[in-house]
C-alpha positions in Angstrom: 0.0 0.0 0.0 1.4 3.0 -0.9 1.1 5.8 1.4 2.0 10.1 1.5 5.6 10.7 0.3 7.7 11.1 3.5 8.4 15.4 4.1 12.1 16.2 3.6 13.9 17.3 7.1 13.9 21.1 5.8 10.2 21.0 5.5 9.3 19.6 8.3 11.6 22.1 10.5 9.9 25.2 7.8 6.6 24.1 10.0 7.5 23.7 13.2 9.3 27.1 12.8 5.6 28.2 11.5 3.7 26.9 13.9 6.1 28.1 17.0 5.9 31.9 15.5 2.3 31.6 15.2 1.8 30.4 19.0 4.0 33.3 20.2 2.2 35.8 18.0 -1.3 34.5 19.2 0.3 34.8 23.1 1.2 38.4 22.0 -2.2 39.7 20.7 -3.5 38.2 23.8 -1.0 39.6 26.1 -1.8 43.4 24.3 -6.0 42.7 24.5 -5.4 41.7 28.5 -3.4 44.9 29.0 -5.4 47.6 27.0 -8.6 46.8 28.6 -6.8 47.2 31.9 -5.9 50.8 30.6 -9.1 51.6 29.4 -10.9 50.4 32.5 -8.1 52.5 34.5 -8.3 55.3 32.1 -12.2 55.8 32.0 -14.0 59.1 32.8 -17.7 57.7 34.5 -19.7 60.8 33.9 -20.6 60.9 37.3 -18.2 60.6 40.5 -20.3 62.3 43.2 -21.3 60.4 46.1 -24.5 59.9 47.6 -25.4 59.3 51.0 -27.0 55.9 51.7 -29.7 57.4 53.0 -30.5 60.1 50.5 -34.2 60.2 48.8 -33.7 60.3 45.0 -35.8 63.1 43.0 -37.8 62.7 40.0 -40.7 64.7 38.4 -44.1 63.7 39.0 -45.3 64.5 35.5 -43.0 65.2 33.1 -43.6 67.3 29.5 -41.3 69.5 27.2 -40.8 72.6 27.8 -41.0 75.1 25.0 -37.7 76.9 25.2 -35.6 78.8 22.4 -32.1 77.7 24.5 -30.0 75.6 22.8 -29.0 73.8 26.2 -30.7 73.2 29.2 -30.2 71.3 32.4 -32.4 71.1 35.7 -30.9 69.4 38.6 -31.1 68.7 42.2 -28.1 70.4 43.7 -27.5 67.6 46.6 -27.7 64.7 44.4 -26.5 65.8 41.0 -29.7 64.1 39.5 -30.6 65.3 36.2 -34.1 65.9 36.0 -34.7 67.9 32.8 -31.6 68.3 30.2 -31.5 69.5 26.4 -28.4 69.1 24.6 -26.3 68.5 28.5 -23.4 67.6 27.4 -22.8 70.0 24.1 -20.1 72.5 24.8 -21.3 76.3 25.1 -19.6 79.4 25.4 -20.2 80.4 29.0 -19.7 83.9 29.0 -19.5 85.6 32.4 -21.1 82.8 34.1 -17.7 82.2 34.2 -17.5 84.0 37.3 -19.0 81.5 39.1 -15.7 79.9 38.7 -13.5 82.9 39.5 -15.3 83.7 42.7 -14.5 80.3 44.2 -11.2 80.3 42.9 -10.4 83.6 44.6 -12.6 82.7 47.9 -9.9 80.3 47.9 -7.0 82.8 48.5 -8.6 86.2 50.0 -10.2 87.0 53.1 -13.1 89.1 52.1 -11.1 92.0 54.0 -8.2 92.0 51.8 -7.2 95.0 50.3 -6.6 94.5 46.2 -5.5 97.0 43.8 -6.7 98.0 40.2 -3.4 97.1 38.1 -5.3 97.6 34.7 -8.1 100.1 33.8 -10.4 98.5 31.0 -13.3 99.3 29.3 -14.2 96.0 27.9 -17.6 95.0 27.9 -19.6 95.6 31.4 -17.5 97.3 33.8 -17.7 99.3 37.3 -15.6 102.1 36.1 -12.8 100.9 38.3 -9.4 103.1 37.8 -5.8 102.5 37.9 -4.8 102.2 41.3 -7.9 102.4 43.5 -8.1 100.3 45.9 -11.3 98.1 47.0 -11.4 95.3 49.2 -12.1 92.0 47.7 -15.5 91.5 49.1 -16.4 94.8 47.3 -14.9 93.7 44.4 -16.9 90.6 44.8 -20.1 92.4 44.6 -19.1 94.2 41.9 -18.1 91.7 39.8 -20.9 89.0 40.6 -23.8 91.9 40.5 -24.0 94.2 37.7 -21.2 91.6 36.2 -18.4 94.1 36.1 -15.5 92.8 34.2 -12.9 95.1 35.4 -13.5 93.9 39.1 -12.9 90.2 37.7 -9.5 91.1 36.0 -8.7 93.1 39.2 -9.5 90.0 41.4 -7.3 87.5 39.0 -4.4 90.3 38.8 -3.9 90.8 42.4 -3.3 86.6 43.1 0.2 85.8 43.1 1.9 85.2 39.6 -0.8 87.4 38.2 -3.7 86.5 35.5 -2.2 83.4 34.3 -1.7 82.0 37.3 -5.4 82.6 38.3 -6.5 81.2 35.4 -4.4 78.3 35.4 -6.0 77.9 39.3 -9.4 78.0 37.7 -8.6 75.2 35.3 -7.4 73.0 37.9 -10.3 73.4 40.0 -12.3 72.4 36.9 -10.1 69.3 36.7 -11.0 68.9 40.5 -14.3 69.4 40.8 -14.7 66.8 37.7 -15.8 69.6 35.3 -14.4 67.7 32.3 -15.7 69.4 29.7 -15.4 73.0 31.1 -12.4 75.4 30.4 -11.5 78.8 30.4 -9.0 81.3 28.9 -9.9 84.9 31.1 -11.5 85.3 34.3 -14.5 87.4 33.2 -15.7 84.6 30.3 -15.1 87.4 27.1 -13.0 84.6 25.2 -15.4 82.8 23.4 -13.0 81.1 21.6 -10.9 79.5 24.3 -13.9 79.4 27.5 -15.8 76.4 27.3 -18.7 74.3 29.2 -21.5 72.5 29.1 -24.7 72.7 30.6 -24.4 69.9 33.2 -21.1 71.1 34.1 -22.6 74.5 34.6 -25.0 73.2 37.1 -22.7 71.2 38.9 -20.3 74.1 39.1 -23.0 76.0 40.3 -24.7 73.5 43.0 -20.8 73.2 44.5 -20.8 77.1 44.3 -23.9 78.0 46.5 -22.7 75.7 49.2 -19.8 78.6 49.9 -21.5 81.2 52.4 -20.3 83.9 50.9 -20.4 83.6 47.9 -24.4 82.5 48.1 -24.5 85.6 50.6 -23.6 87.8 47.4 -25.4 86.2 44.7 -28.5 86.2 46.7 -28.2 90.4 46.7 -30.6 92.2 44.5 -28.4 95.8 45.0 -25.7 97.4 47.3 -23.6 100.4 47.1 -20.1 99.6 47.4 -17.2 102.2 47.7 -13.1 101.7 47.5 -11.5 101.9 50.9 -10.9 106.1 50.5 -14.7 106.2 49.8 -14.0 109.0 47.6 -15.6 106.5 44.4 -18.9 105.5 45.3 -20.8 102.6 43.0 -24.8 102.1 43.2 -24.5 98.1 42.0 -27.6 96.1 41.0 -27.8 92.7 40.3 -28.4 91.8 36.5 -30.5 88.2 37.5 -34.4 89.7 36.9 -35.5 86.9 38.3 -34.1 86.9 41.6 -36.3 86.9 44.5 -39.3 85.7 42.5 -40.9 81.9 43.8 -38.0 81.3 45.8 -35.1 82.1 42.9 -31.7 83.0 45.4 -29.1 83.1 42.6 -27.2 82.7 40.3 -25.9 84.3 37.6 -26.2 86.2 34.2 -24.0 85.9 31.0 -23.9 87.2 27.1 -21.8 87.9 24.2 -22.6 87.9 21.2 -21.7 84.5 20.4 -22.3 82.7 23.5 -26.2 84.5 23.4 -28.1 85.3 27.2 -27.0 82.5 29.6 -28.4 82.3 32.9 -27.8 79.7 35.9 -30.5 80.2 38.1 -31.0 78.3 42.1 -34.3 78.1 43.2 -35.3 76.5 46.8 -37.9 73.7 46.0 -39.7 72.1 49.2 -35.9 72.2 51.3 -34.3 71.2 48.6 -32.2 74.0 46.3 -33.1 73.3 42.4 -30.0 74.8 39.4 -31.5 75.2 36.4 -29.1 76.7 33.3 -30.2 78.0 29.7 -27.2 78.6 27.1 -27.7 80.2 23.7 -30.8 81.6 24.7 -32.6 83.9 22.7 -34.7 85.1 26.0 -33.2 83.5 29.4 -35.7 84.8 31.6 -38.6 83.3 29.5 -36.7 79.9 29.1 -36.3 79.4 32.8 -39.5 80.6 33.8 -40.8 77.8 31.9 -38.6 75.3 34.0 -39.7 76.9 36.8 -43.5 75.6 35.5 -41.7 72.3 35.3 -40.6 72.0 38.7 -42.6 73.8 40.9 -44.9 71.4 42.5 -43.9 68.2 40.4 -41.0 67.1 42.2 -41.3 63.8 44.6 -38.5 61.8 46.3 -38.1 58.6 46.7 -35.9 56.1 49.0 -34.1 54.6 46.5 -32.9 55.1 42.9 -36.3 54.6 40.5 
């Protein structure tokens, strides 16, 4: 019976060498698949990493509809939990306009004592501005009001310019408490929110921002003020302020704050006290920001239970 011809010594070693460099390449790509789903399991951003007391009562709305709004994002939340109870477009990126000074009043709560005396460095007449001249002297709660109020960007580039290493540094502060309070899509360029090009944030990380924001006495203190006349610390310049937010004091609104430029259209991050609990609601790219967020004001007053557990 004849059988296969016998495989000459040089073949038969051609396929063991195969078959060995095949084993070791199979080992490899397994070896790689182990170790980059280790990285991207280490390497993951979760979209939410703040914790919950066990025995916290979730919200959620009792009836929920629509709202008709002209703002091109929208978030409600509940400002203990971080639950999301109404959102439109949450996570697209906006321009934030001087609701960035949400971010530069923490920041510099930070580092000054309300007492602190600070000094003008740079007159400017950019945008909306106290008048503030080269020189005076305020102390920083003054500036505070003044910047947080009638939105004064002078007062915010005085703030940022009186922290050591300057503007840059300040900024650079504010972009690490971003980082810090998880704010992943959120950035910013200036401490008064006139780059459009370079200040960045979304809607949810507006209203996160802003629920860690009213927590700080003062700065909820100052927000919560409808007008106050401030003065520099010779009292010789005298400023009637009034706070931009129209809405403020109206079915238990207590903050927040205002924001336009051209291109980042009316903003407005507004905290409302719901039953004991405080409610943010934000509207970017408005075309009317009072009319938006009275209409998530119809959507939550009234119509929010909680419950026990997560539904």
């Amino acid at each position: 019976m004849k059988g296969f011809p016998k495989l000459s010594s040089l073949k038969k070693n051609y396929l063991l060498l195969s078959f060995s460099f095949l084993v070791i390449l199979l080992l490899i790509l397994l070896f790689l698949s182990v170790y980059l789903r280790v990285r991207i399991i280490e390497d993951t951003v979760f979209p939410s990493s703040f914790a919950v007391s066990s025995g916290f009562k979730f919200p959620i709305l009792k009836t929920e509809f629509i709202p008709d709004i002209s703002a091109q994002g929208a978030v409600i939340m509940d400002a203990d939990s971080k639950t999301v109870l109404y959102s439109k477009n949450p996570e697209l990126r906006f321009s934030p306009a001087s609701t960035t000074k949400i971010m530069t009043a923490l920041t510099a709560l930070e580092y000054f004592k309300t007492t602190d005396i600070l000094t003008v460095k740079t007159a400017t007449d950019d945008g909306s501005i106290l008048g503030l001249k080269k020189g005076e002297k305020m102390t920083f709660q003054n500036m505070l009001y003044a910047m947080l109020l009638p939105s004064a960007n002078d007062a915010a580039l005085a703030i940022s310019q009186n922290y050591p290493g300057g503007e840059k540094a300040f900024v650079a502060k504010m972009n690490d408490n971003a980082k810090k309070f998880n704010l992943y899509n959120t950035h910013y360029e200036d401490p008064a929110g006139l780059m459009d090009d370079g200040d960045y944030t979304t809607p949810v990380d507006l209203a996160r921002l802003a629920s860690i924001a009213i927590k700080n006495p003062e700065f909820a203190k100052v927000v919560s003020t409808k007008e106050k006349v401030i003065s520099d610390i010779s009292g010789a310049n005298v400023y009637d302020i009034q706070n931009l937010n129209e809405l403020l004091g109206v079915d238990g609104i207590d903050g927040v704050k205002t924001g336009y430029t051209e291109e980042a259209g009316q903003v407005l991050v507004t905290s409302k006290l719901e039953n004991g609990h405080t409610i943010i609601m934000v509207v970017m790219l408005s075309q009317d920001r009072f009319a938006d967020t009275e209409k998530l004001l119809n959507l939550v007053s009234g119509n929010i239970t909680y419950l026990p557990i997560h539904p």
